[in-house]
BASE-331041 format. One record per atom (N, C-alpha, C, CB): atom name; residue in three letters; x, y, z; residue number from 1. Coordinates in pm, whole numbers, plus 32768, in hexadecimal, padded with zeros to 4 digits. Glycine has a CB too. Example, Ala and Ser with C-alpha at 12.3 -4.5 7.8 and 13.67 -1.06 7.14 Angstrom:
2
  a   r    u    v    w   k
  N ALA 8527 7DC7 830C   1
 CA ALA 84CE 7E3E 830C   1
  C ALA 8528 7EB6 830C   1
 CB ALA 846B 7E41 8389   1
  N SER 8505 7F1F 82C4   2
 CA SER 8557 7F96 82CA   2
  C SER 850A 8003 8313   2
 CB SER 8580 7FC4 823C   2
***
This chain:
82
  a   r    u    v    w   k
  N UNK 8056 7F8D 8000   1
 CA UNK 8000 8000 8000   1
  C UNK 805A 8079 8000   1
 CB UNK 7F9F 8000 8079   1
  N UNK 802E 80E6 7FC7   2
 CA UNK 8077 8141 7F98   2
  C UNK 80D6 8160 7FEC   2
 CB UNK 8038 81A1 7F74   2
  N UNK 8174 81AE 7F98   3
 CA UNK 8197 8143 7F37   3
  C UNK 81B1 80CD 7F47   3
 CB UNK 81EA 8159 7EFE   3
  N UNK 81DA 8094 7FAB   4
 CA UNK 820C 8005 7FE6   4
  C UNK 8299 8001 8018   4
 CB UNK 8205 7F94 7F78   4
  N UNK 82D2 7F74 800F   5
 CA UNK 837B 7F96 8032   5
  C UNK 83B5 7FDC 7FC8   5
 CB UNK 83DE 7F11 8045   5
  N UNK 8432 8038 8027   6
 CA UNK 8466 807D 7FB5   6
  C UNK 84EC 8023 7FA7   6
 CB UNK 847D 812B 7FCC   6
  N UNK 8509 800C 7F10   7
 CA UNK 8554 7F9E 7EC5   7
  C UNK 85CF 8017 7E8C   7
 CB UNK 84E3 7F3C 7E35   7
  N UNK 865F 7FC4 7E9E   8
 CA UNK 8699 800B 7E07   8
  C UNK 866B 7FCB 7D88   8
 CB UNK 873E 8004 7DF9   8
  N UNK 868F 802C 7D36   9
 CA UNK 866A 802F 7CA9   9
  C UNK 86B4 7FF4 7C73   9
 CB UNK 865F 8098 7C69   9
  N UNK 86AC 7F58 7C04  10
 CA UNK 8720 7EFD 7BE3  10
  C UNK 8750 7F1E 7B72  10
 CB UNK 8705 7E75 7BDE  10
  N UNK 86E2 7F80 7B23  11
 CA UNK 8734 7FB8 7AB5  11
  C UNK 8748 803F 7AB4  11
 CB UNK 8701 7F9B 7A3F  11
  N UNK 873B 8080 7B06  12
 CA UNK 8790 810F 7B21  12
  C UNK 880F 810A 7B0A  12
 CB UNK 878D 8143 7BA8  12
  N UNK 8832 8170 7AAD  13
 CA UNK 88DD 8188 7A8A  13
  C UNK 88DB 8204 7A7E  13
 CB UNK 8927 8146 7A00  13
  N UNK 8944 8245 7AD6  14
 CA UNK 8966 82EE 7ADF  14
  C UNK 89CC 8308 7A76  14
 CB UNK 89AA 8326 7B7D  14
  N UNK 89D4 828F 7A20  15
 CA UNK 8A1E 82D4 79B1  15
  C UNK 89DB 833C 7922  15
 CB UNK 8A63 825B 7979  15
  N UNK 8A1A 83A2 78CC  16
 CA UNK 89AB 8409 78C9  16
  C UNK 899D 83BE 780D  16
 CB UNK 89E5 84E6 78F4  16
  N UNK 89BC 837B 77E2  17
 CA UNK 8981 8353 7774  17
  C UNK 88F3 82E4 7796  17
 CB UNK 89FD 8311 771E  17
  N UNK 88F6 82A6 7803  18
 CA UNK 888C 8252 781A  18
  C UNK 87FE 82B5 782B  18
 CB UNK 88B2 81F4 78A0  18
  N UNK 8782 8275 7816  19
 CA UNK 872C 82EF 7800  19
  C UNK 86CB 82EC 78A0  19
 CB UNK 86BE 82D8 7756  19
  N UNK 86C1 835F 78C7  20
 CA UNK 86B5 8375 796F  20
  C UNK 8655 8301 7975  20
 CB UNK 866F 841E 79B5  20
  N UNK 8669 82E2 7A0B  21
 CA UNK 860F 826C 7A71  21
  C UNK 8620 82AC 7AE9  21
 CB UNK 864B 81BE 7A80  21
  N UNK 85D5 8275 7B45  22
 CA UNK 85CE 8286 7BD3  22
  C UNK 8611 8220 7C2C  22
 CB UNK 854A 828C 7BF6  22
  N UNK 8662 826D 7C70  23
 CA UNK 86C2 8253 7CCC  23
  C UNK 867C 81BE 7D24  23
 CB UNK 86DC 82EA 7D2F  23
  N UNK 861E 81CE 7D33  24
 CA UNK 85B4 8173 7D8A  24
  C UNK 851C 8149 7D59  24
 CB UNK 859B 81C0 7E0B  24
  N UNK 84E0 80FC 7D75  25
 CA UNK 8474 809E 7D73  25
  C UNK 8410 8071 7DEB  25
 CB UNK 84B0 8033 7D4B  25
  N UNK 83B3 808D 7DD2  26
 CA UNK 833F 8042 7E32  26
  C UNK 832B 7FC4 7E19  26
 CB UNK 82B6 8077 7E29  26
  N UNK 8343 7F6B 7E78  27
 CA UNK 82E1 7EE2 7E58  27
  C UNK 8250 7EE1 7EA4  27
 CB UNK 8334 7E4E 7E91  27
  N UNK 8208 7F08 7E67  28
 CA UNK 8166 7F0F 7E8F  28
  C UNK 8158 7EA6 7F2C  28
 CB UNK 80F2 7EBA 7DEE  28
  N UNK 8105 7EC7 7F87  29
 CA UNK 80E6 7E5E 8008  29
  C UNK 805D 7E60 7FBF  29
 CB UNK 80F3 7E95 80CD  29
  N UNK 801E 7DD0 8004  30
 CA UNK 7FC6 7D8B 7FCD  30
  C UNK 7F71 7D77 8054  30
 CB UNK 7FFD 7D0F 7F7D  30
  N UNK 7ED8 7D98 806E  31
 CA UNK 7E9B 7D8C 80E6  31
  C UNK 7EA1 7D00 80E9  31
 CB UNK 7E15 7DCC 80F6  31
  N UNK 7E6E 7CC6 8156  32
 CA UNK 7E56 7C32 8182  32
  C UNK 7DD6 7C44 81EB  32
 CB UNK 7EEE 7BE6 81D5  32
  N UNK 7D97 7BDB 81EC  33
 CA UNK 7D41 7BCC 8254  33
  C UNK 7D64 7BB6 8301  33
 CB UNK 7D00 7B63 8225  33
  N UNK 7D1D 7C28 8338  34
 CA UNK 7D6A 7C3D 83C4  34
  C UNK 7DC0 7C93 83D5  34
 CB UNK 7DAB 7BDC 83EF  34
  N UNK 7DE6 7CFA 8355  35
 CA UNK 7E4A 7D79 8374  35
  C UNK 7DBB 7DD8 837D  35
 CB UNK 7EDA 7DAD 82E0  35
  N UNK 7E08 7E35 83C9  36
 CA UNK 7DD5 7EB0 8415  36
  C UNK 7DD9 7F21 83A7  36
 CB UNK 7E36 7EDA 84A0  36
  N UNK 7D89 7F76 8364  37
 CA UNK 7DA8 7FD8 82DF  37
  C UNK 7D78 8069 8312  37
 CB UNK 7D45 7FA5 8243  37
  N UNK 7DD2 80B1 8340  38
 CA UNK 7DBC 8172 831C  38
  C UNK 7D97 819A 8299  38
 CB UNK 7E4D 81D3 832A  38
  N UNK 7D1E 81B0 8276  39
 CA UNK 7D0B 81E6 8208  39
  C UNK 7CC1 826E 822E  39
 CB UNK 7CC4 8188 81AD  39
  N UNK 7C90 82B5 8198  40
 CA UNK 7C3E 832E 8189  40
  C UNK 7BA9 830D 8199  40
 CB UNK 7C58 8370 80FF  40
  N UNK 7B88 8346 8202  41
 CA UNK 7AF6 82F0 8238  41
  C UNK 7AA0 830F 81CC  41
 CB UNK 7AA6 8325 82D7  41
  N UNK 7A98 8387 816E  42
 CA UNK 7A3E 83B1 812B  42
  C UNK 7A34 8368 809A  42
 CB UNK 7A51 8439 812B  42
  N UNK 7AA5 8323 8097  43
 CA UNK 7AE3 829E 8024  43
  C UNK 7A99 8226 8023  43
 CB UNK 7B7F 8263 8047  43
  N UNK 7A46 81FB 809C  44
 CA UNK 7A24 819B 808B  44
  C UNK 7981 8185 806F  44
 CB UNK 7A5C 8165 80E9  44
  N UNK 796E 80FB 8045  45
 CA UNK 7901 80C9 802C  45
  C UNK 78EC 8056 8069  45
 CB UNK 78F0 80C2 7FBA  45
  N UNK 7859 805E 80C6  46
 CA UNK 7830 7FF5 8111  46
  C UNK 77A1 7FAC 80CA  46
 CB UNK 781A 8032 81A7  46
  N UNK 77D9 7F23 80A3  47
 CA UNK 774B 7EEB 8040  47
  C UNK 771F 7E98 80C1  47
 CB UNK 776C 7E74 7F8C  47
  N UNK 76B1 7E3D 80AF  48
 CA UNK 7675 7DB1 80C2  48
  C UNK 7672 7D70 8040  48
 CB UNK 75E4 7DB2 8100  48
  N UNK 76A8 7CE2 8072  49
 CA UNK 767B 7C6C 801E  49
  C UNK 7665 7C18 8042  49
 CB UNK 76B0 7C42 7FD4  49
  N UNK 7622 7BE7 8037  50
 CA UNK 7601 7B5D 8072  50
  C UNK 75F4 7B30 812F  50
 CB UNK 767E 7B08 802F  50
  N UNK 7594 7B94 8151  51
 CA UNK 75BB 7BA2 81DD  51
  C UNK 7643 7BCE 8225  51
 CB UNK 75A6 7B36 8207  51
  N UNK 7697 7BF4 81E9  52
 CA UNK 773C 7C27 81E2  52
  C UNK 773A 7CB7 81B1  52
 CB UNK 77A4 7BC7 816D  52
  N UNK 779A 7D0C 823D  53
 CA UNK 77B4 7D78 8223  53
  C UNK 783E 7D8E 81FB  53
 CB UNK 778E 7DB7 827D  53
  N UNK 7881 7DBA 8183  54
 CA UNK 78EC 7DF2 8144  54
  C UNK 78DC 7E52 814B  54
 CB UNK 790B 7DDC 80DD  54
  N UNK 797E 7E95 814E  55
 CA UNK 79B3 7F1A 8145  55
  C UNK 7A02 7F2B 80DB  55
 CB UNK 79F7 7F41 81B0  55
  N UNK 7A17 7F60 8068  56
 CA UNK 7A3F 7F3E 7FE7  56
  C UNK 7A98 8004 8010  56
 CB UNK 7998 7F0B 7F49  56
  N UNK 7B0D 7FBA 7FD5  57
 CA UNK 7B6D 8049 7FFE  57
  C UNK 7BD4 8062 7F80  57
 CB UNK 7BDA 802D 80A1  57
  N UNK 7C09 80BC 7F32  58
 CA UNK 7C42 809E 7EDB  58
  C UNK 7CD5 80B4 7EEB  58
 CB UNK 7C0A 80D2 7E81  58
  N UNK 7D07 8068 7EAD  59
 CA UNK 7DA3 804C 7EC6  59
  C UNK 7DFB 80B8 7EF2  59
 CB UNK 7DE2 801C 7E4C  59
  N UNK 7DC9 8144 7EB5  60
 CA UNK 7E1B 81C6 7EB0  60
  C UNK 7DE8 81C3 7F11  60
 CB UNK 7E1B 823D 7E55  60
  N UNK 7D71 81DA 7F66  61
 CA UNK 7D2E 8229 7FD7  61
  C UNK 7D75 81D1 8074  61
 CB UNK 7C60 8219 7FC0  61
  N UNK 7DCB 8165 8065  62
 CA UNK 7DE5 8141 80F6  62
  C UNK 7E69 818F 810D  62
 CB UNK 7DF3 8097 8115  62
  N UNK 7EA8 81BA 816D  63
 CA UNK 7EE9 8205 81CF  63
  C UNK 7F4A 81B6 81E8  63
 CB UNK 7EA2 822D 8241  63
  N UNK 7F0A 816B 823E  64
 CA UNK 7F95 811C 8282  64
  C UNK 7F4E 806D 829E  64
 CB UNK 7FD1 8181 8348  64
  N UNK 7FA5 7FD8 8278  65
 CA UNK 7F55 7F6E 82BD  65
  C UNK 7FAD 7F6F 834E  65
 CB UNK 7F52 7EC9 825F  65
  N UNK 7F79 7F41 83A6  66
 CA UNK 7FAD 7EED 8400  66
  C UNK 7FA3 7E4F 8416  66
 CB UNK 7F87 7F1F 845C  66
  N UNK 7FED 7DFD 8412  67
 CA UNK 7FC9 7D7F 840E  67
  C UNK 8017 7D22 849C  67
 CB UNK 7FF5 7D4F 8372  67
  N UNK 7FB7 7D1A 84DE  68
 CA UNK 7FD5 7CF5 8551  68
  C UNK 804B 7C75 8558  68
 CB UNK 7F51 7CD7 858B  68
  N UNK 80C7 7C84 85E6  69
 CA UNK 8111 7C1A 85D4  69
  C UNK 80CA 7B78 8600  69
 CB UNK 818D 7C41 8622  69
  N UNK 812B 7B0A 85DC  70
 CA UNK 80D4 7AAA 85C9  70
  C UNK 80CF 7A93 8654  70
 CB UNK 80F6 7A38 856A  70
  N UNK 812A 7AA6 86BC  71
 CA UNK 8122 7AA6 877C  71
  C UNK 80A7 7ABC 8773  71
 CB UNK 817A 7B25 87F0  71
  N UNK 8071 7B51 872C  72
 CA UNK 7FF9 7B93 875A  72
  C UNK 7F77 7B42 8742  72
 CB UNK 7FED 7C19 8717  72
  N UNK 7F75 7AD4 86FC  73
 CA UNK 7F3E 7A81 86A1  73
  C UNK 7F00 7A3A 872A  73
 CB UNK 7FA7 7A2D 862B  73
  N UNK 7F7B 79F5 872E  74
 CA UNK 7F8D 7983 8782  74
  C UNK 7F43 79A9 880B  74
 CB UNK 802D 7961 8794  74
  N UNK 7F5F 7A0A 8846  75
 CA UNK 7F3B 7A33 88C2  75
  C UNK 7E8C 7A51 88AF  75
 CB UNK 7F9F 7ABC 88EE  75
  N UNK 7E72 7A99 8835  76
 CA UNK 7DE2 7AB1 881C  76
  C UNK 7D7F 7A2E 881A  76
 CB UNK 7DDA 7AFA 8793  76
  N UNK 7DC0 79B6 8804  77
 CA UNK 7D95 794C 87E0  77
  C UNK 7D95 791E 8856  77
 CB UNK 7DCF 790C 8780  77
  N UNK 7DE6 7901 88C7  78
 CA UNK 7DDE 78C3 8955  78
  C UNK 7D93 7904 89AA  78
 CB UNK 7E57 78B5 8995  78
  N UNK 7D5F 7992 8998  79
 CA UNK 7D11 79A9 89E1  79
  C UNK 7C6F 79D1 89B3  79
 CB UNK 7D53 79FA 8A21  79
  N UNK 7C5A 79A8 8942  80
 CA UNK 7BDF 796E 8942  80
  C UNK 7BBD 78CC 8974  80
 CB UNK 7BBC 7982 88BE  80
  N UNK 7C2C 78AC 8940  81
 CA UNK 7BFF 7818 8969  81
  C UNK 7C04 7800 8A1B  81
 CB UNK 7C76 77A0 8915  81
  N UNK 7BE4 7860 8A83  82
 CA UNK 7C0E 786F 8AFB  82
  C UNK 7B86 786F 8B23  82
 CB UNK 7C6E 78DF 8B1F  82
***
């Protein structure tokens, strides 16, 4: 999610006959189910389907994910089962 990790650029060359590129690269992050998303609240769209509520958000409009560590997982999971 925007831009993602920032990568060097594998074909960047600061030599001046090569024709300009950027020094660096985004590799896009990809949501998953169970990450946490900052987006632009006014960005989104809340449908029903099928007895199911979605929040449909568009790729540009999230902020920041958070994706919880897997400890955090683990611990969330032992104490329901409590």
């Amino acid at each position: 999610v925007g831009p993602g990790y920032l990568m060097a650029n594998p074909e960047y060359s600061d030599e001046p006959w090569s024709k300009p590129d950027e020094a660096v690269r985004y590799l896009p992050m990809q949501a998953q189910p169970g990450d946490f998303a900052f987006f632009v609240r006014n960005e989104g769209v809340e449908i029903q389907y099928q007895h199911h509520q979605f929040l449909i958000i568009r790729h540009a409009s999230i902020l920041a994910l958070i994706r919880p560590d897997s400890a955090d997982i683990i611990e969330q999971v032992t104490n329901l089962l409590r």
